[in-house]
N, C-alpha and C positions, 0 to 999 in steps of 0.2 A: 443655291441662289438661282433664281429663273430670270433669263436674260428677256428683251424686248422681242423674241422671236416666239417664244412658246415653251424654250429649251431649259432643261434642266441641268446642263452640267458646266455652271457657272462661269463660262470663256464665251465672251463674245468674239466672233469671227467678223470680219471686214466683208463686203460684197465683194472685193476680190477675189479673197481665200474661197468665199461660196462659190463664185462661180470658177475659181481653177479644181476644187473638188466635184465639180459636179459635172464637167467637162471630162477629168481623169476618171470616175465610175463607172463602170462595166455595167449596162443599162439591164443586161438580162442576168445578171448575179443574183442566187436568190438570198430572200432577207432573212438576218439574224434573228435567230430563235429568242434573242435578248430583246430584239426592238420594242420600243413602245412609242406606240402610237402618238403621232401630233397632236397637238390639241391648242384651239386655236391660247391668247392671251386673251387676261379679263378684261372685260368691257367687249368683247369681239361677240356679234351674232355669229349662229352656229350653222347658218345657211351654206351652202355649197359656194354659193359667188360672193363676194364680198361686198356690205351695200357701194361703197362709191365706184365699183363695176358695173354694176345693175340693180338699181337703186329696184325697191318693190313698189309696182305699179299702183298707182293710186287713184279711184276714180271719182269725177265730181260731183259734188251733189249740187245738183240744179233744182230739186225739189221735185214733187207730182205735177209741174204742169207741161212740161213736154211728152210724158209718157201717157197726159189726157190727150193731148192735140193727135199724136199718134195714134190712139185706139178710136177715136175721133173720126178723122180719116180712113179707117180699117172699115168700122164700121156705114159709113157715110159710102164707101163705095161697094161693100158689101149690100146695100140696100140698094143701090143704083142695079148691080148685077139681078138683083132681087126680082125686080121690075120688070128685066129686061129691058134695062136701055144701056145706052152708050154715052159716054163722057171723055170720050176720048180725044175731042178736038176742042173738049174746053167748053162745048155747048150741048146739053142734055136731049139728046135725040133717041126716037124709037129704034132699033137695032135693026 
């Protein structure tokens, strides 16, 4: 029977019991040649962090027209450099 933690050996333990066993564990003991491996419970992503830890980043989509207005500008002073003028104070002068 798999309990709500991941585990196989059908005794669910209290968050007391967990945390007085894991408190009394010799941290540098090495591990039992029997071990097996955690694995999370179903339904669980297999990610390192858990999503409601660090949920996965998600970016918005605004569409193509802030990434025209940007290249827009790139190039709009690309052409001013072009010339050789200056736009630096907001008004188009010879350099």
């Amino acid at each position: 029977m798999e309990d709500d933690r991941g585990g196989s050996s059908g005794v669910l333990i209290s968050d007391e019991e967990l945390e007085a066993m894991a408190l009394a564990a010799d941290p540098k003991a090495p591990l039992d040649p029997d071990a097996v491996p955690w694995t999370p419970a179903a339904g669980l992503s297999p990610e390192l962090l858990p999503d409601w830890y660090m949920p996965t980043p998600r970016t918005a989509r605004f569409g193509s027209w802030p990434g025209a207005v940007v290249a827009l500008l790139i190039v709009g002073f690309l052409v001013v450099d072009a010339f050789g003028l200056c736009i630096t104070s907001g008004f188009l002068s010879v350099a």
